[in-house]
C-alpha positions, 0 to 999 in steps of 0.5 A, spaced: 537 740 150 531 742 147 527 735 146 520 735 141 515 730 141 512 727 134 506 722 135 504 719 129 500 713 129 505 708 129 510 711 133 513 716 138 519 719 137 523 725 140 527 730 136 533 733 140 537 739 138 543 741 142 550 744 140 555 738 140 550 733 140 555 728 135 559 727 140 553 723 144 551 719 139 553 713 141 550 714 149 544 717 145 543 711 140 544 706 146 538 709 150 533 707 144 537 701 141 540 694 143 545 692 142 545 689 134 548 691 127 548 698 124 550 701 117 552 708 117 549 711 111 553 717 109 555 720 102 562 721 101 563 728 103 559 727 109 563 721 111 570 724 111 567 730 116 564 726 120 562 717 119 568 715 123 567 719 130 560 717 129 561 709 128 567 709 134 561 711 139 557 706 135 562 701 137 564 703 144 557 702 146 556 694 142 554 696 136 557 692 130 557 697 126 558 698 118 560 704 113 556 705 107 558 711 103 555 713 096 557 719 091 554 725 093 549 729 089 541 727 088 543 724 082 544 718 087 537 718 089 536 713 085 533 706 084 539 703 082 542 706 088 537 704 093 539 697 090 546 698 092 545 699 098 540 694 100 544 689 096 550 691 102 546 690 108 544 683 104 551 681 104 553 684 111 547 679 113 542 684 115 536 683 118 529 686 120 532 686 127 538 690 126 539 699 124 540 704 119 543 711 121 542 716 116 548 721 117 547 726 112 543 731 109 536 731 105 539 727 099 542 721 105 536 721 109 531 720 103 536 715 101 538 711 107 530 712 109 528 708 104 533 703 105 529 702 111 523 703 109 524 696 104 529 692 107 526 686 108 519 691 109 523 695 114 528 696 120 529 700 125 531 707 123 536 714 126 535 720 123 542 724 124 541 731 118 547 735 118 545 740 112 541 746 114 535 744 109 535 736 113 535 739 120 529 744 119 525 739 115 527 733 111 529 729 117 522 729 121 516 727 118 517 721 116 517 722 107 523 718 105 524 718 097 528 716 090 526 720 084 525 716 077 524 718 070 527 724 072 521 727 077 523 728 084 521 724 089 517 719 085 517 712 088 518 713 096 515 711 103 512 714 109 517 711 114 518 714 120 526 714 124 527 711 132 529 718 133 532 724 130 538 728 133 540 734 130 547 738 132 547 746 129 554 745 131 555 742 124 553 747 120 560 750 121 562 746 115 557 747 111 558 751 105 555 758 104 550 756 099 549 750 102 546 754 108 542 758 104 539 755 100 537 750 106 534 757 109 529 757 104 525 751 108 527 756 114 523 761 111 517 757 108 515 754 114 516 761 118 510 764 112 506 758 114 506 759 121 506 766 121 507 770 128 512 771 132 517 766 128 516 771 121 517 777 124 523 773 127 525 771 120 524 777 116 529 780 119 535 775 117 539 777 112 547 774 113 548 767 113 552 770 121 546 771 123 543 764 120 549 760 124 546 765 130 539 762 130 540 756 129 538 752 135 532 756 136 530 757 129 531 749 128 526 748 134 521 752 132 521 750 125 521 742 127 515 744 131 511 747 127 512 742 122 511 736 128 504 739 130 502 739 122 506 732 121 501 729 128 495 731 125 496 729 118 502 724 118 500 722 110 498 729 106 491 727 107 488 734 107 492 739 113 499 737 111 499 739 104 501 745 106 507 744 107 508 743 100 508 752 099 512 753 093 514 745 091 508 745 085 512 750 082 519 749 085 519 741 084 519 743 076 524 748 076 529 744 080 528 738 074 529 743 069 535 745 073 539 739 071 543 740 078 543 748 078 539 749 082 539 746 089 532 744 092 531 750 097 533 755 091 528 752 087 523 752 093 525 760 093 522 760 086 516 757 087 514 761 092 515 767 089 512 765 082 505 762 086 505 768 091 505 773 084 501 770 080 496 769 085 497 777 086 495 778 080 488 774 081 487 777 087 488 771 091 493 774 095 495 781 098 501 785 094 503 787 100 504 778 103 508 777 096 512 783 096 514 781 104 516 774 102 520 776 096 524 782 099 525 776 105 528 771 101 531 776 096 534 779 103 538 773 104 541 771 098 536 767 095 533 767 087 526 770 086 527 768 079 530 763 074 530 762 067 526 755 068 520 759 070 519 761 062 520 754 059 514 750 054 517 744 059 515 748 066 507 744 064 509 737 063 513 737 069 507 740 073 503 736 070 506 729 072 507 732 080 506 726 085 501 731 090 497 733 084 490 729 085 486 726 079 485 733 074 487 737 080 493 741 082 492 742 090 494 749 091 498 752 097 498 760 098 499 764 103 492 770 104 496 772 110 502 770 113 500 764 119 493 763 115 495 757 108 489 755 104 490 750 100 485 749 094 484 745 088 485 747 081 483 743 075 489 743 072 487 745 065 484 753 070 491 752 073 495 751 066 492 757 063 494 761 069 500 759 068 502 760 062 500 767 062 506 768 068 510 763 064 
């Protein structure tokens, strides 16, 4: 089992990674909890998989344990969704003593993260992803999120889980598109690191060899992330580099409406940012053309139609990780080495639109 660290200030938490882990989640949540109630989150396709095994195990260890299902898609991430929930535990008497279990992927683990992060101003929290974009990223670090006037993520907590359990052996049942468009954060955060971890990433082109990988390319993901999430838990300064390709990406997913999932769109946003700054000579040609044929390579889009509408500004404009007239740039004068700068928004715009 290969077990990763996270410190933050206001707690420690493990990440364990292990083929068949699920089958251990109740002996697992036992060494962490005592015995108390627990709603299992789940959206409804995660819940048929996989909600029932896991609150059996919650029960024969003594937890009292309920089942909370939501339709799936990120149009639940929601505030009338949060409030749903929230008004489930309050029937079921929940108090701040008692639990969630975020069972899901991205779009249940910032649901069920905020659920817990506001619930009578918090109760302990498990993080279980089952999606590859949620086992390599979303599920540690702590961000939790619902999205409001259709901008992603707008309304959220930093918030973070008792412990993180992460099965590669789910990934079996995820769909192929799924599982790609997941990589895209695989890939982000190999760019980011640089290294060895690129030069492994770089060479995947088949989801086979993604469902090959996935117990270390998790672990090496989850590592990266931690070291960055320990030395800047809130994206003061060091963390917005993990933002790569999210200014753009985030903008294009809205306009999407659906079509695009988060990591495609990510894919997007990391190939516009990285030629556009090629033009201007903040980036090598050779890095952008990398990271493009790297994506390109295992089936994600390098493009979209979104990129040319007049809205593409607005949406950037009202990005939560702008600051004041800023928009903080994250791109990559080499692989391992991010910079963010800031750009006021009006240089930034301009540029922009010459590409769009």
């Amino acid at each position: 089992m290969e077990k990763i660290l996270v410190q933050v200030a206001a707690r420690q938490y493990e990440v364990l990674i292990e083929r068949g882990l699920l089958a251990h989640v109740g002996e697992l949540v036992a060494t962490q909890w005592s015995p108390r109630k627990v709603a299992v989150i789940s959206d409804q396709n995660v819940a048929a998989l996989y909600q029932q095994q896991v609150v059996k195990q919650l029960e024969t260890v003594g937890f009292e344990v309920f089942s909370l299902r939501f339709p799936a898609g990120e149009a639940s991430k929601s505030l009338s969704r949060l409030a749903s929930l929230a008004a489930q535990l309050a029937q079921a008497h929940f108090t701040r003593d008692d639990g969630i279990v975020a069972l899901g992927g991205g779009v249940t683990g910032d649901l069920a993260g905020l659920v817990a992060a506001t619930y009578m101003r918090g109760v302990r929290l498990i993080q279980i992803p089952t999606s590859w974009l949620a086992q390599v990223d979303s599920s540690v670090g702590g961000k939790t999120a619902v999205n409001l006037a259709h901008v992603k993520n707008l309304l959220g907590a930093f918030y973070e889980p008792d412990l993180v359990l992460v099965d590669p052996a789910v990934l079996g049942t995820l769909p192929q598109r799924e599982l790609i468009a997941g990589h895209a954060e695989v890939i982000k955060t190999a760019a980011l690191a640089g290294g060895d971890f690129w030069q492994l990433v770089k060479e995947i082109r088949t989801p086979a060899q993604i469902l090959e990988l996935t117990s270390e390319l998790s672990a090496r993901a989850i590592a990266f992330k931690a070291k960055v999430v320990m030395a800047d838990e809130r994206e003061g300064s060091q963390r917005q580099i993990l933002n790569f390709g999210h200014t753009l990406g985030h903008a294009v997913e809205a306009l999407a409406q659906g079509q695009l999932r988060h990591g495609e769109a990510i894919s997007v946003g990391m190939v516009a940012l990285s030629q556009r700054l090629s033009q201007l000579g903040w980036v090598p040609a050779t890095v952008a053309a990398d990271l493009t044929t790297t994506l390109a390579g295992i089936g994600l889009p390098v493009t979209a139609p979104e990129l040319q509408m007049p809205a593409m500004i607005d949406k950037i404009a009202s990005d939560k990780k702008n600051r004041g007239a800023n928009l903080n740039l994250v791109y990559l004068p080499q692989f391992g080495q991010p910079k963010v700068k800031p750009v006021a928004f009006e240089q930034a715009r301009a540029w922009l639109l010459e590409t769009i």
